[in-house]
N, C-alpha and C positions, 0 to 999 in steps of 0.2 A: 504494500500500500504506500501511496506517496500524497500523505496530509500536509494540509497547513493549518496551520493556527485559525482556525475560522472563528473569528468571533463574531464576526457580523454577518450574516450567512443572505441576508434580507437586501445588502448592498453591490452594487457592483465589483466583482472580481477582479476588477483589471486598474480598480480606484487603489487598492489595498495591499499591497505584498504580502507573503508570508512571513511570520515571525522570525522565520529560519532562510529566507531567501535570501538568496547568495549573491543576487544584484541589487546595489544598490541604484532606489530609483534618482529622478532627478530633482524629484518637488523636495520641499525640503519635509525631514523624520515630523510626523504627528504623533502624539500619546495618545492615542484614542481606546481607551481602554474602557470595559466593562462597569458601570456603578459598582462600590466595592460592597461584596454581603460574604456573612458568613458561611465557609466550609468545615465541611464535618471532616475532620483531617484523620485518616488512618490510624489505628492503634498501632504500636509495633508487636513487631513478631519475631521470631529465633525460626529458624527454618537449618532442617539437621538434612544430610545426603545419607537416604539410605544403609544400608549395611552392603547390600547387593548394588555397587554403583553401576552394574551397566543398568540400571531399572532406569536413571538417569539419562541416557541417552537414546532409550525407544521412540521410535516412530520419528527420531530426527537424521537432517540429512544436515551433515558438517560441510564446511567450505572453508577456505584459508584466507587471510587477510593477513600484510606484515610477517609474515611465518607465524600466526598463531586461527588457531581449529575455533569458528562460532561456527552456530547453527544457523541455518537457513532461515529466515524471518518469515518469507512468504508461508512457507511448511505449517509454521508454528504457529499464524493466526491463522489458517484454513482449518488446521485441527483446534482450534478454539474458540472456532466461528458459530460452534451450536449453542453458546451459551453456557453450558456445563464446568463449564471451568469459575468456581467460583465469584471472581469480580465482574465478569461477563465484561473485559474491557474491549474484545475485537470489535464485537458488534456494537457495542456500544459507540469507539471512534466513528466506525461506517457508517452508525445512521447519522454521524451530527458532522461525519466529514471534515472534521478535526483530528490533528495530532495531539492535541490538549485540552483535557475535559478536567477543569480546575476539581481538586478534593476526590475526583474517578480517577481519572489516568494521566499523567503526567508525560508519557512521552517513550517512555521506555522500550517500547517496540520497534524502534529505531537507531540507528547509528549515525551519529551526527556529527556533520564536520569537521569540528574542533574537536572533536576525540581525537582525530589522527593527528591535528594539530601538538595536542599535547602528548601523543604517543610520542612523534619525532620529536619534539622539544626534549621530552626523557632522554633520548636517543642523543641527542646534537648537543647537550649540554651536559651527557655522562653523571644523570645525579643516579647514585649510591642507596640500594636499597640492602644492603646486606647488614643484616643484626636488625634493622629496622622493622617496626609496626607502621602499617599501612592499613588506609580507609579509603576507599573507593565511592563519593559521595555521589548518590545519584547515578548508579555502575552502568542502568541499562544489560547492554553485553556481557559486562565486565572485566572489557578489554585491558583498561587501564591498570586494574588490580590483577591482572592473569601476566601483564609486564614486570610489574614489582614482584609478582612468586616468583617467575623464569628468572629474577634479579636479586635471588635466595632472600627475597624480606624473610624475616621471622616468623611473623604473623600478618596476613591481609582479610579484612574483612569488609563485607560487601553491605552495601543498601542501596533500594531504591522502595521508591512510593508502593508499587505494586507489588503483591508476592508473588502473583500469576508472571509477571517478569523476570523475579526470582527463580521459579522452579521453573520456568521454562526457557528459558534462555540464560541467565547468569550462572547458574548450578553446572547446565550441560557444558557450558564452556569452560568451566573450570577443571570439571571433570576430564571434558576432552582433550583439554594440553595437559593436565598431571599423567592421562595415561598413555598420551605419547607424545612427553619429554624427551627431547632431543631424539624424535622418530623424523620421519618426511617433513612436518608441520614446519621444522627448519628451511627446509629448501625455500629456494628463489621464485617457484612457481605460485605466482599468488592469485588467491580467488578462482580456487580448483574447486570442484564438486567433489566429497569424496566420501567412502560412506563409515558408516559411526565405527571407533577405532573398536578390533575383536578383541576375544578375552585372551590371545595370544599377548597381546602389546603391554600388557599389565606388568609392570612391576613389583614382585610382592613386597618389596622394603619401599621403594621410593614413592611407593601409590598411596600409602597410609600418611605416611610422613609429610607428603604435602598436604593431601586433602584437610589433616589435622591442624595445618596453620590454618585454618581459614575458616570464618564464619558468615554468616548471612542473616541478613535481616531485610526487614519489609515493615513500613510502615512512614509517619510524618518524621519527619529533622527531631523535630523536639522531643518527640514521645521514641525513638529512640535511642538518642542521648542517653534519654531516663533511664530504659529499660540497660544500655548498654553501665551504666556507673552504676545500676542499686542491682542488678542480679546478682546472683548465685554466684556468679563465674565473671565478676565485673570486670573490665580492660584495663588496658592502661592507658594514660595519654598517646596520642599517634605522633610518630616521626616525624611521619608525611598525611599529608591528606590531599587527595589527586579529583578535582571535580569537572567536570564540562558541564556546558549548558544550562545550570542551573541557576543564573540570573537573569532568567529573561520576563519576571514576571516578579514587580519592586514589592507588591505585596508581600512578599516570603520573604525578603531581604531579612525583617526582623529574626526571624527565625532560622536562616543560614546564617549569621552574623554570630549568635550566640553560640547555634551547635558547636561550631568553630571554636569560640572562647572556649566553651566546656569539653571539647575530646582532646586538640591541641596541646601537643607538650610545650613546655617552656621556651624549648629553643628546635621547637620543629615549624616546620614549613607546607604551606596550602600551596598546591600549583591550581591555577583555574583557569580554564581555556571558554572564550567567551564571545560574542560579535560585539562590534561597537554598538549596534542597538537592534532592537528586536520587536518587528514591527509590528502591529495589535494588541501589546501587550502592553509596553513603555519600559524595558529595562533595557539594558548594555552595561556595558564596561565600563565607561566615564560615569553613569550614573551609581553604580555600586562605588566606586571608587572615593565617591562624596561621599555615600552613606558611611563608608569606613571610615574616613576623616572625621565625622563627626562624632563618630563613637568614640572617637579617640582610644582604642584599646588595640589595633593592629597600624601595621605600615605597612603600605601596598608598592610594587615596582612593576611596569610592564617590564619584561624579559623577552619578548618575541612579540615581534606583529607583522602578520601575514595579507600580503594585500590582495591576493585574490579575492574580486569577487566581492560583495562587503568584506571590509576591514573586519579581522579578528585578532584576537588578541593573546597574551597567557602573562598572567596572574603571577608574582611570587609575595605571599602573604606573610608576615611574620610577628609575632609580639610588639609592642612598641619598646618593651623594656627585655627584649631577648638579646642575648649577645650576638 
């Protein structure tokens, strides 16, 4: 599927750009945003892989990106299109024709530009994930956080809004490079069709061993924070914290700003990969950028800016009093 941001579904298509589109027009940016009302914002959730991990990759067909194994997206909403799937997010996008159904579906069933933006920034800038905790905020894929395992983090943990995005796309892809780690998925050939790795490819030491670094969750920023600091098995602050496209909508700004203060270590670092602005919604890069300023509790730098197409950006966030 290839949504936009529809928020005005009643107006001329060709008046409006997508949130996510990659030209920019010529008129100048408008905020034209929804009157703001209440959402019912997701509980969080803990989401455990099986015992039996290939149960994880039935009825999906892998494909490679970067040398790393996602699942096939189209697959994944066809087999989710009958509603059966708890949040009933597929059918839900389809009938409203949107990528982003505020407090339903945030977007997850997509892979979005400025991931690979900030894929190669990781890449081009050589940052160091070895011994480190890693947070994959708003993972989608969870490509981002499947770079930092391949990059021996210690611990990565995953979230996005939806769980149905969790257990259907983020789980399988983590599952599908832990079990073939330094198999094919290395090679050059990128954006192969290939089919879900067999129970030859398994490692019995190195398949537990990663899957173990790594947790999943599902649910709002805030709620879980909560669930991540007051559980059973609470974290620790993150190294790193590695986000895409999760400011394009100023409303939440409150609520990614904090997460941030509360999982961030003292002198660890947010990469955020982002468009200079995001059209039907009213956020971007310059506009987070003030909102941090005035909080006075982080210091922001651009590090990269990509001019294809709308200006993008990436993020290096850090304490204001970190060394």
């Amino acid at each position: 599927m290839d949504f936009r941001f529809n928020f005005f579904p009643d107006e001329d298509e060709t008046k409006e750009p997508s949130a996510h589109d990659e030209t920019e027009p010529k008129h100048e940016h408008q905020d034209k945003r929804l009157p703001e009302e209440k959402v019912c914002i997701k509980a969080a959730k803990e989401h455990y892989i099986p015992a039996d991990v290939s149960k994880v990759l039935e009825n999906k067909v892998l494909e490679k990106v970067s040398g790393l194994y996602y699942v096939n997206m189209s697959v994944v909403e066809l087999t989710c299109q009958d509603g059966t799937h708890g949040e009933d997010i597929v059918s839900k996008s389809i009938s409203s024709h949107s990528d982003l159904i505020p407090g339903v579906y945030e977007g997850g069933l997509k892979i979005w530009e400025c991931t690979y933006d900030l894929m190669d920034f990781l890449s081009e800038a050589e940052i160091q994930f070895a011994n480190k905790t890693v947070l994959d905020l708003g993972c989608g894929a969870g490509l981002l956080g499947i770079v930092a395992l391949k990059g021996n983090a210690e611990k990565v943990h995953f979230q996005d809004y939806n769980s149905t995005v969790i257990e259907e796309i983020t789980m399988p892809n983590v599952v599908a490079n832990c079990i073939n780690d330094g198999s094919e998925a290395d090679s050059e050939d990128d954006r192969t069709d290939l089919k879900p790795p067999s129970k030859r490819h398994k490692k019995s030491v190195s398949l537990p061993d990663k899957l173990s670094q790594c947790r999943f969750f599902s649910g709002g920023w805030s709620e879980v924070s909560q669930l991540l600091l007051s559980s059973s098995k609470p974290c620790s602050k993150y190294d790193l914290i590695l986000t895409s496209e999760t400011i394009y909508n100023p409303d939440y700004y409150g609520a990614l700003h904090d997460t941030l203060a509360q999982l961030l270590a003292k002198d660890g670092r947010v990469y955020l990969a982002s468009k200079v602005h995001y059209f039907g919604v009213g956020g971007g890069t310059y506009l987070f950028e003030q909102f941090i300023e005035e909080r006075k509790v982080f210091r922001s730098s651009i590090v990269k800016e990509v001019e294809e197409g709308l200006k993008r950006f990436i993020l290096e966030i850090t304490f204001k009093d970190s060394t």
